[in-house]
C-alpha positions as CSV (number, residue, x, y, z in Angstrom):
1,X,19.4,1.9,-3.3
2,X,16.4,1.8,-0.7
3,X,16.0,4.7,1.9
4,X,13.8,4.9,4.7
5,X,11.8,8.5,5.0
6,X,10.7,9.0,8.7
7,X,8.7,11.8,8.6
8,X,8.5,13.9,11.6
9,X,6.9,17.3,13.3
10,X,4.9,18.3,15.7
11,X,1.8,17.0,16.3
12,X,-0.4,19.6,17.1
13,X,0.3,21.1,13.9
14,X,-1.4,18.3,12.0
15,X,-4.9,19.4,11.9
16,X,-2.9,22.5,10.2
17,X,-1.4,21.4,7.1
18,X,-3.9,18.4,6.8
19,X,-6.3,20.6,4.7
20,X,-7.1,20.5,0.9
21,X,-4.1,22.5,0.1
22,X,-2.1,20.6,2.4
23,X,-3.5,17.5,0.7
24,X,-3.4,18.6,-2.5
25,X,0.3,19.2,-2.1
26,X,0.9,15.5,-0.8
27,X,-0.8,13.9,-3.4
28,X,1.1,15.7,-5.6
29,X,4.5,14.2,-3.9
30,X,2.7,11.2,-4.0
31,X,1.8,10.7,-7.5
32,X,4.8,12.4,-9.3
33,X,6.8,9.5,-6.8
34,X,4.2,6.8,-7.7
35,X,5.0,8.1,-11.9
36,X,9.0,7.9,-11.6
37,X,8.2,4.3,-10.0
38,X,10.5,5.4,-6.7
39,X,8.1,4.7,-3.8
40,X,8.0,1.0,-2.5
41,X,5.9,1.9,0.4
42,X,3.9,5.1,2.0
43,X,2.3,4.6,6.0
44,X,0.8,7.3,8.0
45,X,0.6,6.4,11.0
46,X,-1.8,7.1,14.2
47,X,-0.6,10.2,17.1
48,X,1.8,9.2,19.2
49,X,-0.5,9.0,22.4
50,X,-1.9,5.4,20.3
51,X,1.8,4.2,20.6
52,X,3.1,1.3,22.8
53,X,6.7,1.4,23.2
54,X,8.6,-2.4,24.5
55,X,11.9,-2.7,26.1
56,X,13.3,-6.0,27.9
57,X,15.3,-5.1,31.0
58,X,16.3,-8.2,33.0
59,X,13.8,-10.6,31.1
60,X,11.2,-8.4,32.3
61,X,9.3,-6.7,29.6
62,X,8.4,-3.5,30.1
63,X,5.8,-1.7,28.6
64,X,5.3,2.5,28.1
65,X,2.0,3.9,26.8
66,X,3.1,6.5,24.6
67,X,6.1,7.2,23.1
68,X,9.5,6.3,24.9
69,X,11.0,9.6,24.3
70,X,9.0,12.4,25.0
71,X,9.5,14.7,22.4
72,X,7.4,18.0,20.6
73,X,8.1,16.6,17.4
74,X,6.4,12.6,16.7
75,X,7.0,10.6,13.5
76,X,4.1,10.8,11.4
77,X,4.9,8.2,9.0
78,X,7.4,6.9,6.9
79,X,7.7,6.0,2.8
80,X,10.5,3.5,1.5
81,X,12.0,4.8,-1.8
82,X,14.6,3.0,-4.4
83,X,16.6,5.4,-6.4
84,X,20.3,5.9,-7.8
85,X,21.7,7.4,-4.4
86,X,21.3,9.6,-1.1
87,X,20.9,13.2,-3.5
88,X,17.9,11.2,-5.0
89,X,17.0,10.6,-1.9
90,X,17.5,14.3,-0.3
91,X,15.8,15.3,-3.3
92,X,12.5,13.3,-2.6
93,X,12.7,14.2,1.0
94,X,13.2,18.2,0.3
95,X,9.6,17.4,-1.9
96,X,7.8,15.9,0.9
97,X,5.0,18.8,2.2
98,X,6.3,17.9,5.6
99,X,9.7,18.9,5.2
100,X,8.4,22.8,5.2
101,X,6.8,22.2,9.0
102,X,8.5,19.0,10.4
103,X,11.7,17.1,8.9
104,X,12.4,13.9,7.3
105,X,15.2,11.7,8.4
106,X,16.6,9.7,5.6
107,X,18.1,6.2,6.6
108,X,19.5,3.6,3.8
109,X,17.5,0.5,4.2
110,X,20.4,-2.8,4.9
111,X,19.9,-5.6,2.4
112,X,20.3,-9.0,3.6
C-alpha cells in the first residue's frame, strides 16, 4: 500500500537540525528507505512564506500569500512510501529525523 508522509515542525527550527549531524541522520533514513526499495518519492519543499494558497469562493479566485492557516508548525516536505501496511508505515515515519522535532502525518495514498 502507498502512504503519504507530510512532514511537519516548526520553521524556525530548521537552520537547527539542518547541520551535518542532522543531515547525516537523514541520509541515513534516506538510503536505508532507498535499499528496502520503499520510497517512491522524497520533496523538500521551500518555507512557507514562498507559498501561494487558492481558494474559489463565488467564481472568484482568491489568492493568499503564505500559508492559509497560520500555524507555528509548516510542512516541510513530504516522501511517498509502498509497503505491506500502516505499522510499516508508522515504522518509517517513527525513523524520519523530523519526527524527534516536528511530526509526520501519515495519509494512505487512493488508487484509481
Amino acid at each position: 500500500m502507498r502512504y503519504l508522509l507530510l512532514i511537519s515542525a516548526d520553521e524556525s527550527r530548521v537552520d537547527d537540525v539542518v547541520d551535518g549531524d542532522g543531515l547525516r541522520a537523514f541520509r541515513a533514513w534516506l538510503d536505508d528507505l532507498l535499499a528496502r526499495g520503499v520510497l517512491t518519492a522524497h520533496e523538500g519543499l521551500h518555507p512557507s512564506h514562498t507559498a501561494t494558497t487558492v481558494r474559489v469562493r463565488c467564481d472568484e479566485v482568491l489568492l493568499t500569500d503564505g500559508p492559509f492557516i497560520e500555524a507555528k508548525d509548516q510542512i516541510g516536505g513530504f516522501a511517498i512510501i509502498e509497503v505491506a501496511d500502516l505499522d510499516a508505515a508508522i515504522e518509517v515515519a517513527a525513523g524520519h529525523p523530523a519526527s524527534r522535532f516536528g511530526q509526520i502525518e501519515i495519509r494512505p495514498v487512493r488508487t484509481p
